[in-house]
C-alpha positions in Angstrom: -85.9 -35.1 -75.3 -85.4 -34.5 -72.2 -83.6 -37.6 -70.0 -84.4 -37.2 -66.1 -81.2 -37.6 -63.6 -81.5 -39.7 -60.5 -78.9 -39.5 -57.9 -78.3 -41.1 -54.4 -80.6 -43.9 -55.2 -81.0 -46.2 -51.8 -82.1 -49.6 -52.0 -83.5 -50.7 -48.5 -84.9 -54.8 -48.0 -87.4 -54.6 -44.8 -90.5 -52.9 -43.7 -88.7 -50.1 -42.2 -87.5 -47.0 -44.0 -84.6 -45.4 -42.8 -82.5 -41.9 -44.2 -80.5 -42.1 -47.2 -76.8 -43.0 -46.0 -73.5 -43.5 -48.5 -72.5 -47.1 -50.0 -69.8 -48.6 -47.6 -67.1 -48.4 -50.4 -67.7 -44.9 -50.8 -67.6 -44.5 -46.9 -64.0 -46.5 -47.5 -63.2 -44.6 -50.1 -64.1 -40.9 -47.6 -62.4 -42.4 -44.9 -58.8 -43.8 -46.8 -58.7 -39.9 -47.8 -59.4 -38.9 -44.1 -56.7 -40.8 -42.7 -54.0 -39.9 -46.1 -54.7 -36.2 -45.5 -54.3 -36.6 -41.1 -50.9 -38.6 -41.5 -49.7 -35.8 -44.2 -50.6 -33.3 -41.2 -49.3 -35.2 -38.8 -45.7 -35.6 -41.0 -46.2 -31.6 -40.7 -46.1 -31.4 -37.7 -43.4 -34.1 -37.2 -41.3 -32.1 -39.2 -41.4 -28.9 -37.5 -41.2 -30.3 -34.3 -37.9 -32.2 -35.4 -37.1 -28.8 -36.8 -37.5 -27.3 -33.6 -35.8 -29.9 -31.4 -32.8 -29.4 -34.0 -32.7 -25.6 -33.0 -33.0 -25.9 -29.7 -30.0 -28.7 -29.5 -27.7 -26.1 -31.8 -28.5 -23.4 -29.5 -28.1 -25.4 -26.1 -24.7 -26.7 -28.1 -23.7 -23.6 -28.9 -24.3 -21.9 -25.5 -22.3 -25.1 -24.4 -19.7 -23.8 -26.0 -19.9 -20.5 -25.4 -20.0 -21.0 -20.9 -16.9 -23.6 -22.0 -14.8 -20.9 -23.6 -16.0 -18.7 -21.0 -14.8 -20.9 -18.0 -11.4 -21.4 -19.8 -11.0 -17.2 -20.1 -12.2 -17.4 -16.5 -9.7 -19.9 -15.4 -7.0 -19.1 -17.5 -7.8 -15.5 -15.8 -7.3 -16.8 -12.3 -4.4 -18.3 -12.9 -2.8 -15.2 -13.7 -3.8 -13.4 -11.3 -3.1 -16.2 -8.4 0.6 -15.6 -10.4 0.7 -12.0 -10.2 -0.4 -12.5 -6.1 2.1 -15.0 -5.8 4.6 -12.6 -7.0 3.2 -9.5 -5.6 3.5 -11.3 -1.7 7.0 -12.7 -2.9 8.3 -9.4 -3.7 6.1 -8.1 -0.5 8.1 -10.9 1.4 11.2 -9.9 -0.2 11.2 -6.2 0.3 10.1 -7.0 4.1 13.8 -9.3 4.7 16.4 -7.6 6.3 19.9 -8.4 5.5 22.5 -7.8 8.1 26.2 -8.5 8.1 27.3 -5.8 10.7 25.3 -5.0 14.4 26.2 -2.1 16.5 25.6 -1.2 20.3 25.7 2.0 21.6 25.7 3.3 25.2 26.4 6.2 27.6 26.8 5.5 31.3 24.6 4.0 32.9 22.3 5.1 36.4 25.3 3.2 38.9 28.1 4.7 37.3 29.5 6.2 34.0 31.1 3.7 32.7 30.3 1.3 29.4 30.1 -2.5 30.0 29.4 -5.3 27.5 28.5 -8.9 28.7 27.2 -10.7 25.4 25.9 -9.9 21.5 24.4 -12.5 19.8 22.2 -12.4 16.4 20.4 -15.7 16.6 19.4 -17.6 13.5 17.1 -20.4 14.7 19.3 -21.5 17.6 22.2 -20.8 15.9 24.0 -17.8 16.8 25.4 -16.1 13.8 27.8 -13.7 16.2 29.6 -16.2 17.7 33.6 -15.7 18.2 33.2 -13.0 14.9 35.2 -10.1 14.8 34.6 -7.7 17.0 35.6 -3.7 16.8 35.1 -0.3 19.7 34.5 3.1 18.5 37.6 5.4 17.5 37.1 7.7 20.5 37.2 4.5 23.1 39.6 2.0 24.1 39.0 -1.5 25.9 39.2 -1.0 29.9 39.2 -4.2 30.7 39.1 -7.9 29.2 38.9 -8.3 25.4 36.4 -7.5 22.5 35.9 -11.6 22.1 34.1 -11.7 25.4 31.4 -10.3 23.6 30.5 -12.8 21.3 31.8 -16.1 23.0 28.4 -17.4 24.3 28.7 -16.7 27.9 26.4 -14.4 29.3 27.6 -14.3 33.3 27.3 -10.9 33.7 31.0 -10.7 36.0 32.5 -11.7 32.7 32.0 -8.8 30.9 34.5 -5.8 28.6 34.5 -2.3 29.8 35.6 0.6 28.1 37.3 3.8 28.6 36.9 7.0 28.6 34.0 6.4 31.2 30.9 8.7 30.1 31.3 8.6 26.4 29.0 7.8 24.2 30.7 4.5 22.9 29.6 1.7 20.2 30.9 -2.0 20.1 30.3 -3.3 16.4 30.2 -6.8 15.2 30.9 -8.2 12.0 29.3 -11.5 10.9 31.7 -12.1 8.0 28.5 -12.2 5.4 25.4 -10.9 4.7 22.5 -13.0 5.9 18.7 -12.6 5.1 17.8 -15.1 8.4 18.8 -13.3 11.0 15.4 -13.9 13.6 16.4 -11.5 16.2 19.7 -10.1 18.2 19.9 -10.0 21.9 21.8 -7.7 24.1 23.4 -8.0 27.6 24.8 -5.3 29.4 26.0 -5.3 32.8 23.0 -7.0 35.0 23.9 -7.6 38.3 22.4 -4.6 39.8 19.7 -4.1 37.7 21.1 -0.6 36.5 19.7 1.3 33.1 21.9 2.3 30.7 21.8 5.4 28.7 21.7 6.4 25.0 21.0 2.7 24.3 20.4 2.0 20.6 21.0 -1.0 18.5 21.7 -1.0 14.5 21.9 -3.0 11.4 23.2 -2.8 8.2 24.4 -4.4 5.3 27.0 -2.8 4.0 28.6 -1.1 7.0 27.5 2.4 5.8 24.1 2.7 5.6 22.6 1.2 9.0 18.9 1.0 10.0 18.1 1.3 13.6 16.1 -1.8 15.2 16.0 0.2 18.8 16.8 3.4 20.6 15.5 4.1 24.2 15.3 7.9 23.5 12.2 6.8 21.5 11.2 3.3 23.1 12.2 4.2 26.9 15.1 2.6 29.0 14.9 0.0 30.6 16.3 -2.0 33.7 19.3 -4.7 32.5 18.0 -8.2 33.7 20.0 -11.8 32.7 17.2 -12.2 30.0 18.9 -9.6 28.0 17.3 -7.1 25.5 15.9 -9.1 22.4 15.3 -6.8 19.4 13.6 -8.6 16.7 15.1 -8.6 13.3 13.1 -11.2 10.7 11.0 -12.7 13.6 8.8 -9.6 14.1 
């Protein structure tokens, strides 16, 4: 025969009905599944946000150590290249020195009279002079007039104590030797006769090394002449 099938049977005590509603251990039952099934998602999501913290830490570590390598190539970079500037002003610096071991001083006459006279030469190194009591020579075509060639170079620059040369109105050089070749030479100053404030003519001062190839620190057919005073003429050298 057939066997009828009841289902979701409530049994109520009172005088009030009320909707059919689930047995509380199936309700437990529902809701221990709920909250299995949320805390699996919620592992999910755990997981991947783990995951993703993970990343991001490699990739912040790794960009770490890519701006670290970088700042290492940069300052390893400077470095060099504060080197190379270093070098580049030394050898700037270098090239710039000029090394002196002879000076010459030439004159013509001057606007009182025709003859050549020398008070004092020095080359000044600091305060020391360099020239002092050195060996001192006239050009071939002149001869000393009066005094000797060590006036020149012994300090004193009273301009009555002073060497003359002959033949008067030639062009004529006096030419110092410093005995060595000396890269700190600041400047050379030159007295001629002063007294009278006369001008001289021709005037040009020169260096050199070696005694045959000479550089020319001043010539008054390109600067001008000037008027001797007891300051002398100072011509800088390495002090410029």
């Amino acid at each position: 025969g057939v066997f009828p099938t009841v289902k979701n049977v409530k049994i109520e005590k009172g005088n009030k009905s009320t909707d059919w509603t689930p047995a509380p251990e199936d309700v437990s039952a529902e809701t221990a599944k709920a909250v299995f099934e949320a805390k699996a998602e919620i592992k999910l999501t755990t997981d991947g946000i783990s995951q993703n913290v993970s990343s991001l830490t490699n990739t912040v570590t790794s960009q770490g150590t890519r701006l670290s390598t970088a700042e290492s190539s940069i300052s390893s970079q400077a470095e060099q290249i504060e080197s190379k500037v270093s070098l580049n002003d030394l050898n700037s610096y270098a090239s710039k020195v000029k090394k002196v071991r002879y000076i010459r001083d030439w004159i013509k006459g001057s606007s009182a009279n025709t003859g050549n006279h020398w008070v004092e030469i020095k080359a000044m190194s600091g305060t020391t002079n360099r020239a002092l009591n050195k060996d001192v020579t006239l050009s071939p075509n002149s001869t000393v007039g009066n005094n000797s060639l060590a006036i020149i170079v012994n300090n004193d620059i009273n301009s009555n104590n002073y060497m003359g040369s002959s033949p008067s109105g030639a062009l004529a050089w006096v030419q110092i030797d410093l005995g060595a070749v000396y890269e700190d030479i600041d400047f050379i100053q030159v007295w001629h006769y002063y007294n009278d404030g006369r001008t001289y003519h021709n005037t040009k001062v020169e260096i050199s090394e070696d005694g045959i190839t000479w550089t020319t620190l001043f010539d008054s057919s390109i600067t001008g002449e000037y008027k001797e005073t007891a300051n002398g003429l100072v011509v800088q050298v390495n002090n410029s």
